[in-house]
GUBALUM-565093 format. One line per 2 residues: for each residue x, y, z of C-alpha. Coordinates in steps of 0.001 Angstrom, whole numbers, plus 524288, in hexadecimal, padded with zeros to 5 digits. Example, Ala and Ser with C-alpha at 12.3 -4.5 7.8 and 13.67 -1.06 7.14 Angstrom:
// residues 2
8300C,7EE6C,81E78 | 83566,7FBDC,81BE4
This chain:
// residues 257
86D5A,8E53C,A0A2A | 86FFC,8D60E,A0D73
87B22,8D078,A10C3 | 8795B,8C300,A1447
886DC,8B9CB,A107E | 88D75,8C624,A1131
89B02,8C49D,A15E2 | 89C18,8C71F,A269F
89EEE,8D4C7,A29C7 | 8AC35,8D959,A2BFF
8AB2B,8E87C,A2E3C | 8A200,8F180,A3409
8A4F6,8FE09,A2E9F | 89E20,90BDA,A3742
89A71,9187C,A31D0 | 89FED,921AA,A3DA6
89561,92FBD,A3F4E | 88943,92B50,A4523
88CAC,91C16,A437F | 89A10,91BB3,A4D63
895C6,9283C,A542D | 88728,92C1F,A57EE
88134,9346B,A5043 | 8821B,943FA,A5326
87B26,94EED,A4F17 | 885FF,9594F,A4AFC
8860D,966F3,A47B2 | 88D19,966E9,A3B05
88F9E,97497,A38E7 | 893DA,97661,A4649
8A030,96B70,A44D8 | 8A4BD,976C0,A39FB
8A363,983A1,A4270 | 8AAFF,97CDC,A4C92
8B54E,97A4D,A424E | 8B3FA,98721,A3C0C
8B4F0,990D6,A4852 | 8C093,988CB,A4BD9
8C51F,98B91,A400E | 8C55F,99B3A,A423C
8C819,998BC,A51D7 | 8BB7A,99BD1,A56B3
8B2A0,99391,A616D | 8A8EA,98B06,A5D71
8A036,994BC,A6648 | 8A3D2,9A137,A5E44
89820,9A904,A60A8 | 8A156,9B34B,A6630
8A95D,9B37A,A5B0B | 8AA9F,9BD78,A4F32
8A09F,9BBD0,A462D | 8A7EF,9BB10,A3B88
8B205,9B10B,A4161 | 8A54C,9A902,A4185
8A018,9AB20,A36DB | 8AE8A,9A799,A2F10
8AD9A,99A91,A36E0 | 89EB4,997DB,A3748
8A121,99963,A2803 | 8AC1D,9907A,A258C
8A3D8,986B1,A2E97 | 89818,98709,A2551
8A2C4,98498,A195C | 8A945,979AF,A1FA1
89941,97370,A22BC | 89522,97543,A1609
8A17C,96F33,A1006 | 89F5E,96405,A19F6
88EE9,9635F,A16AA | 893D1,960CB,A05EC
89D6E,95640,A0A64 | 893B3,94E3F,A10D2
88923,94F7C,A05EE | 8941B,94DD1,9F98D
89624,940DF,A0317 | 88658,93C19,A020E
88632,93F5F,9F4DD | 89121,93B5A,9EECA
89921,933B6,9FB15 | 8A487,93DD5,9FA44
8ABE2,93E57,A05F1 | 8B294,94A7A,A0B51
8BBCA,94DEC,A17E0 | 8BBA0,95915,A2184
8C7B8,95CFB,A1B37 | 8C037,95CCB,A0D27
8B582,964BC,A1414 | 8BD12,96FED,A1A26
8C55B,97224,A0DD4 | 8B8CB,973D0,A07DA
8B30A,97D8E,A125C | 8BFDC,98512,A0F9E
8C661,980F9,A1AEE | 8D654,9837F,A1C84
8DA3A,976A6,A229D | 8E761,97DED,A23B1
8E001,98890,A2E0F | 8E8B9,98A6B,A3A5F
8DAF0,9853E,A40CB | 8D5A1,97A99,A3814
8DB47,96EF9,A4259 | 8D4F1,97858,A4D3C
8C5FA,9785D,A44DF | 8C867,96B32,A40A0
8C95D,9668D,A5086 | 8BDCA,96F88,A53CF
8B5F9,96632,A48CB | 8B807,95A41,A4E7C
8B6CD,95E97,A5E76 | 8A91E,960F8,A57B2
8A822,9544E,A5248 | 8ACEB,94E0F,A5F99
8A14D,94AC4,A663D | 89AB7,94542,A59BB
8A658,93C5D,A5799 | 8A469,932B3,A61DB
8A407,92371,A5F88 | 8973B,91BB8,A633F
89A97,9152A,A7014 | 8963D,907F5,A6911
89F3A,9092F,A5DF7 | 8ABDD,9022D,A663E
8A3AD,8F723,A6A4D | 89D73,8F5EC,A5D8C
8AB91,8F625,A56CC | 8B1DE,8ECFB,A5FB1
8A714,8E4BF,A5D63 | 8A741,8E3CB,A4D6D
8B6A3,8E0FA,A4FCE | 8B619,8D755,A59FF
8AABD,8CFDE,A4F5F | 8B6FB,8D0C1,A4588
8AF47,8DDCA,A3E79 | 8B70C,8E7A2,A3AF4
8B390,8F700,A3E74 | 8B4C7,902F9,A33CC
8ADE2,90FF9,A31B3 | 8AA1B,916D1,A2715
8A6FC,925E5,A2847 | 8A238,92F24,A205A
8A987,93C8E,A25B6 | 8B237,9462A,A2180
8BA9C,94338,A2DBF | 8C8EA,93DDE,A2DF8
8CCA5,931B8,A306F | 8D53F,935A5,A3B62
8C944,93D8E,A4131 | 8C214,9305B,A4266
8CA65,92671,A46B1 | 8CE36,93188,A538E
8C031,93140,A55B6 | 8BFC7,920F4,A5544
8CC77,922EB,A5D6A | 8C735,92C8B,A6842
8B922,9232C,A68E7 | 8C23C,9169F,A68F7
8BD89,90DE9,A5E0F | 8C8A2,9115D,A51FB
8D068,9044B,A57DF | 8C3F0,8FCDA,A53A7
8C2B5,903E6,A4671 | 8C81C,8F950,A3AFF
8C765,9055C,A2F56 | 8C06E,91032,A2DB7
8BDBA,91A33,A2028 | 8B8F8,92765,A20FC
8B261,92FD1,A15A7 | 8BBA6,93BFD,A1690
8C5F5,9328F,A1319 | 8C060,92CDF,A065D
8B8A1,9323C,9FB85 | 8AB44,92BC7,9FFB5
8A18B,92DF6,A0B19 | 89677,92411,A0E3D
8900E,91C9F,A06CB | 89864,91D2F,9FBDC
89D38,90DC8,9FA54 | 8AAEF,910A0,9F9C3
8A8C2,916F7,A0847 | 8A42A,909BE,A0DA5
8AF28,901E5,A03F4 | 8B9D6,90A2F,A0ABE
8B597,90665,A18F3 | 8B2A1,8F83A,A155A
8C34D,8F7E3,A11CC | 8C59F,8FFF6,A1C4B
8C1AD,8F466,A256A | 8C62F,8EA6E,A1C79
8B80C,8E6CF,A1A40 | 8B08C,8E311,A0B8A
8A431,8EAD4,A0BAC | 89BFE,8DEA3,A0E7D
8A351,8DAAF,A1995 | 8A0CC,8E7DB,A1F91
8947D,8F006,A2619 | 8929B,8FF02,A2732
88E1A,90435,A3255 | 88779,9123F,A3191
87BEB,91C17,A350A | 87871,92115,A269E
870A8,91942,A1E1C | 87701,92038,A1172
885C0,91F74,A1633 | 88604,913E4,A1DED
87AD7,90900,A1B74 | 87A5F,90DF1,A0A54
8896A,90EA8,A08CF | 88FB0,90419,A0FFF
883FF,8F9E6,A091B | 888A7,8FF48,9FC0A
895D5,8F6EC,9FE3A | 88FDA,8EA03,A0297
8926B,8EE01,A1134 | 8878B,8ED18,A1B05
8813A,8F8FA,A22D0 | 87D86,8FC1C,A30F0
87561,90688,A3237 | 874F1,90EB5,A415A
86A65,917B7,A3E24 | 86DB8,91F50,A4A87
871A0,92D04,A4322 | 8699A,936D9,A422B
86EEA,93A56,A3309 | 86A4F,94A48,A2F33
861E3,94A11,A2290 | 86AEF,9503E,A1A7F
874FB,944C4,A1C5E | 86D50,93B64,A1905
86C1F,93328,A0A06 | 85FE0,92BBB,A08BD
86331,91E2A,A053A | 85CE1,910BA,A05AA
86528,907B8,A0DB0 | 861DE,8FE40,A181B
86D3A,8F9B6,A205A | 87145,8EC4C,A2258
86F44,8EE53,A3210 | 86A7D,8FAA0,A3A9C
872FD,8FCA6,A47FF | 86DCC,90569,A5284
877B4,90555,A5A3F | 88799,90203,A55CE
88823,8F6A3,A5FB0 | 87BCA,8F14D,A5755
884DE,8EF38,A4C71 | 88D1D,8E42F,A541A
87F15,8DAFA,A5303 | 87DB8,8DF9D,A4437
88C84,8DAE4,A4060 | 88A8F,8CF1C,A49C4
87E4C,8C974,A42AB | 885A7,8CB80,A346E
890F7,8C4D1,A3A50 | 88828,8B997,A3EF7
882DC,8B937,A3131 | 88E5E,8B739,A2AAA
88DA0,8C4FD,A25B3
């Protein structure tokens, strides 16, 4: 895609799993037992438990992963979004159970560790500000809000963060356009003004180009076959690192766009 005379860029927008934080490999149906067996008040380690205690949990687990598996393909199919909350009711879950907040607090000490912001993203943020750019982030998740501005808070970079759109809280997930139209006003940014910044060539180089906005591509993620949507795109830049993307906005600047 060319964009020479385009107008200078004004926002650099950041997909957040594997693009702000370093890719993990997770156990997926793991982050559900651990929400499950907290559940019905039993240790993650149950192995001493009744077996039917674990098997009542162990089963609502594999509901709840299941209900979570559908939501994620309906969204590569046919870009529908969907929430934790949207998920559990599905698995059946009471969120009025005397233990939900408990389980719900047992999910995300399991998500801790795989939450953490890339050391380079402060200096890389502080950097597109100080040039006059403006930061957003645009994540598909079925996360709150709240839940990801406290982790921005705890890593201390939300005071650098100019707007910011996540999937559970509109009807769209990556790429659909109006995903990548949302952030754009988020920031206060037209679409051409403004460059996406992600690790999947199918949500983050395909969608945000659909719009008119440019695409930086970190292929640092190592994405599992089953989440990923053949597609030809070629991004407008590749980063290797987040600092890299400094020298990428720098020479569009110098061009005039």
């Amino acid at each position: 895609m060319s964009h020479s005379g385009s107008p200078a860029v004004e926002a650099v927008i950041f997909d957040w799993g594997g693009t702000l934080t370093p890719w993990h490999e997770v156990d997926l149906p793991q982050q559900w037992r651990v929400f499950a067996r907290e559940v019905h008040g039993l240790p993650v380690e149950a192995a001493d438990m009744p077996a039917e205690d674990l098997a009542e949990a162990d089963s609502l687990a594999v509901r709840i992963h299941e209900a979570e598996e559908r939501a994620w393909r309906r969204g590569r199919h046919t870009h529908e979004s969907a929430s934790i909350a949207a998920i559990l009711e599905e698995a059946g879950v009471d969120p009025e159970h005397d233990r939900h907040h408990l389980a719900l607090a047992a999910y995300r000490r399991f998500w801790e560790p795989h939450t953490h912001t890339d050391p380079q993203v402060r200096p890389l943020w502080a950097g597109l500000r100080e040039r006059g750019v403006r930061v957003g982030v645009l994540s598909n998740t079925i996360w709150t809000r709240a839940y990801h501005r406290e982790v921005f808070q705890r890593d201390g970079v939300l005071d650098l963060l100019d707007g910011d759109v996540y999937s559970s809280e509109i009807h769209v997930v990556k790429p659909h356009p109006d995903a990548f139209r949302a952030a754009c006003d988020a920031v206060g940014s037209a679409p051409e003004r403004s460059v996406y910044v992600g690790d999947r060539l199918f949500e983050d180089v395909h969608g945000p180009q659909q719009v008119g906005m440019r695409a930086i591509w970190i292929p640092h993620s190592d994405i599992p076959v089953d989440q990923q949507v053949s597609v030809e795109a070629t991004p407008d830049a590749k980063a290797h690192e987040l600092l890299d993307i400094l020298d990428i906005v720098d020479s569009w600047l110098a061009a005039g766009g």
